[in-house]
N, C-alpha and C positions, 0 to 999 in steps of 0.2 A: 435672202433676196435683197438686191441692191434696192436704196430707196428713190425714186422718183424724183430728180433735181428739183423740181419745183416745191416740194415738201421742204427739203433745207432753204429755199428762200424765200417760203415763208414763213418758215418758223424763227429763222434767223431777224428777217425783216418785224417781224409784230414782237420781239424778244427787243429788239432796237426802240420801238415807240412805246415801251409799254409802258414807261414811267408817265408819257401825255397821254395817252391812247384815252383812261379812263376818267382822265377830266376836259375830253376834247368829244367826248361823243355822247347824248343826251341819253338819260336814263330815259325809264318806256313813258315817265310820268308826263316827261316833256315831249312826247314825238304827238304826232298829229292825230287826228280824232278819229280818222279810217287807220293808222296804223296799231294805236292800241285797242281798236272795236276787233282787230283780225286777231289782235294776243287774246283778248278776253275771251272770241268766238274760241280759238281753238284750246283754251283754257276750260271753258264749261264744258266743249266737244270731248277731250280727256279723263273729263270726273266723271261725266254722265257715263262712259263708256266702261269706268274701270276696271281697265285691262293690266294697271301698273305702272311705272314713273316715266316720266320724261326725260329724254336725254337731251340737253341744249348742247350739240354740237356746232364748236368754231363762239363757245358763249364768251372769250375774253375776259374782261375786268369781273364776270357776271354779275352786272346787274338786270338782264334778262332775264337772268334763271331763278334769281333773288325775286325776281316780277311774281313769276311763275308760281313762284311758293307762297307768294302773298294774294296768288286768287285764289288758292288752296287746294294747288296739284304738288304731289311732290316731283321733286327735279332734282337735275344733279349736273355737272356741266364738264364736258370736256372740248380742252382744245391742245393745236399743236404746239404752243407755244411756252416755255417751263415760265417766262417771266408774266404771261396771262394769267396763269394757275398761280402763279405765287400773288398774283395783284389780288384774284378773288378770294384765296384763301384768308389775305388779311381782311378784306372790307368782309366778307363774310362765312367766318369763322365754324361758323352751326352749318356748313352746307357742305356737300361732298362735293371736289373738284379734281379732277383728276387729266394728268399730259396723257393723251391719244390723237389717232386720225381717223376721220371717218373714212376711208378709203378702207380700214380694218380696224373694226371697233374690237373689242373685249370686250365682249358680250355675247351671251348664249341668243341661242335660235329662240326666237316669241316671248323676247323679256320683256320688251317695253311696252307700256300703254302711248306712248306717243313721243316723236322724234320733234325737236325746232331747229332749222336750220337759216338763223337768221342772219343775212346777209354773211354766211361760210360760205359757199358752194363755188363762187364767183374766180377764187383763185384756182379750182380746178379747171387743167385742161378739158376744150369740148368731149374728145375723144377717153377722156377717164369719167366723165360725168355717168355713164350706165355703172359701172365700178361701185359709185360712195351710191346710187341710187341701188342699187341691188342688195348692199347690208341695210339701208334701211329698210326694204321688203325682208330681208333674214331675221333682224332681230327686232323688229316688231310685232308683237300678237297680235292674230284675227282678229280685225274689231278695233287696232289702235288705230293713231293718226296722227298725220307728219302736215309737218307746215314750211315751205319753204317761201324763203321772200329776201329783196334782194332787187339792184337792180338790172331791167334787161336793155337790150341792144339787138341792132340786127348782125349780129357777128363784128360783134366791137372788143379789138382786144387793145388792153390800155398797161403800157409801161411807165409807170410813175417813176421818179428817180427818188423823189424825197415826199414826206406825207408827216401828219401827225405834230405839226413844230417845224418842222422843217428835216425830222428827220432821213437819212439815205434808206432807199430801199430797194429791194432787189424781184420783189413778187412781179405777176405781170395778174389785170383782171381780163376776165372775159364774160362778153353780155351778150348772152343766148335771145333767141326771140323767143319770145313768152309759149306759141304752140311747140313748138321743139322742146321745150323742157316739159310740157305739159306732155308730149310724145315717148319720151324717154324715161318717167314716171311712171306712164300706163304698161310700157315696155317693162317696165323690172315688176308687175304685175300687184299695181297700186291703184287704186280707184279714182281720178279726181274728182273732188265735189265741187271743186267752190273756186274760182279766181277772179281777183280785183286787179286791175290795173291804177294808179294814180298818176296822170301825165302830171309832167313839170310846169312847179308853177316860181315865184318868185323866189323859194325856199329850199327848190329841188333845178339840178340841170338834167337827169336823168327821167325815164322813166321805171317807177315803182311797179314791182308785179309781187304781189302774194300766193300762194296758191295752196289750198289745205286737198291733204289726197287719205286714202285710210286702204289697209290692207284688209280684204274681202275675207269672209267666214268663211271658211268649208263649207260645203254640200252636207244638207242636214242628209244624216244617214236612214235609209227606209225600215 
């Protein structure tokens, strides 16, 4: 199967920044006080449920995933990009990191206790976003729980030329309005529980949207 142009440009593009990427973007210690109350929420939501690991996909330098394990869920992190995975494999050593795409994980059907998709999803096209939403319904267990957060738009798609230092890049983002993803989540037959929005304030130009959703039990059998 051919791959998707937008996959090589952004793998290529975040393989470009990767050497700023992880000392230009704030670890979870330093993000705001509604962003790390949603990692901690869906952090005790994961343990309390134990259904099995987290997968942080699109987790970068991971120090997300590294968060993760220090509220004491285990995680493991993958993303598209080889110079990502090599950033996180040196900062952190003790963690499994591994080059995929959520569009096709390598992962069996009901492995995970809970998916993070924190601020990934955004370089997918509208039109493939049911695609990366549907293996999160496949390889997630009954009972797990996905977090997606990131931000939104009313159909805003943004072609940066250069980012991170200044370097070139080729990706393009796109910012869903918060019910359409919230639509398209229920669709790939995920439950939402929970969403925050954070309008922009001095610190932000965007609007923040969170959203934790959990794949439904089976029907207890009579």
């Amino acid at each position: 199967m051919t791959e998707p142009s937008y996959l090589a440009a952004v793998r290529e593009s975040y393989d470009t920044v990767a050497g700023d990427y992880a000392d230009l973007v704030k670890p979870p210690a330093d993000l705001d006080p509604l962003s790390r109350a949603m990692l901690a929420a869906f952090a005790e939501t994961v343990r309390a449920a134990g259904r099995g690991p987290v997968a942080d996909l699109g987790c970068g330098p991971g120090k997300v995933t590294a968060h993760l394990v220090d509220l004491g869920v285990p995680a493991f992190g993958i993303d598209l990009s080889p110079k990502m995975i090599e950033s996180a494999r040196q900062a952190y050593p003790n963690l499994d990191f591994t080059v995929g795409s959520m569009t096709a994980l390598a992962i069996g059907d009901d492995e995970l206790g809970g998916i993070l998709a924190y601020y990934s999803t955004h370089h997918t096209p509208p039109d493939l976003l049911p695609l990366v939403f549907a293996e999160f319904h496949r390889t997630l267990a009954p009972g797990g729980c996905s977090m997606v957060a990131g931000h939104v738009g009313d159909d805003v798609r943004l072609r940066p030329t250069r980012a991170y230092g200044g370097h070139p890049v080729s990706y393009e983002s796109h910012l869903q309005p918060p019910d359409r993803i919230v639509a398209l989540l229920e669709r790939a037959g995920l439950v939402v529980t929970s969403r925050l929005l954070q309008e922009p304030d001095e610190g932000a130009r965007r609007t923040i949207a969170t959203f934790l959703a959990h794949k439904p039990e089976p029907p207890a059998t009579p």
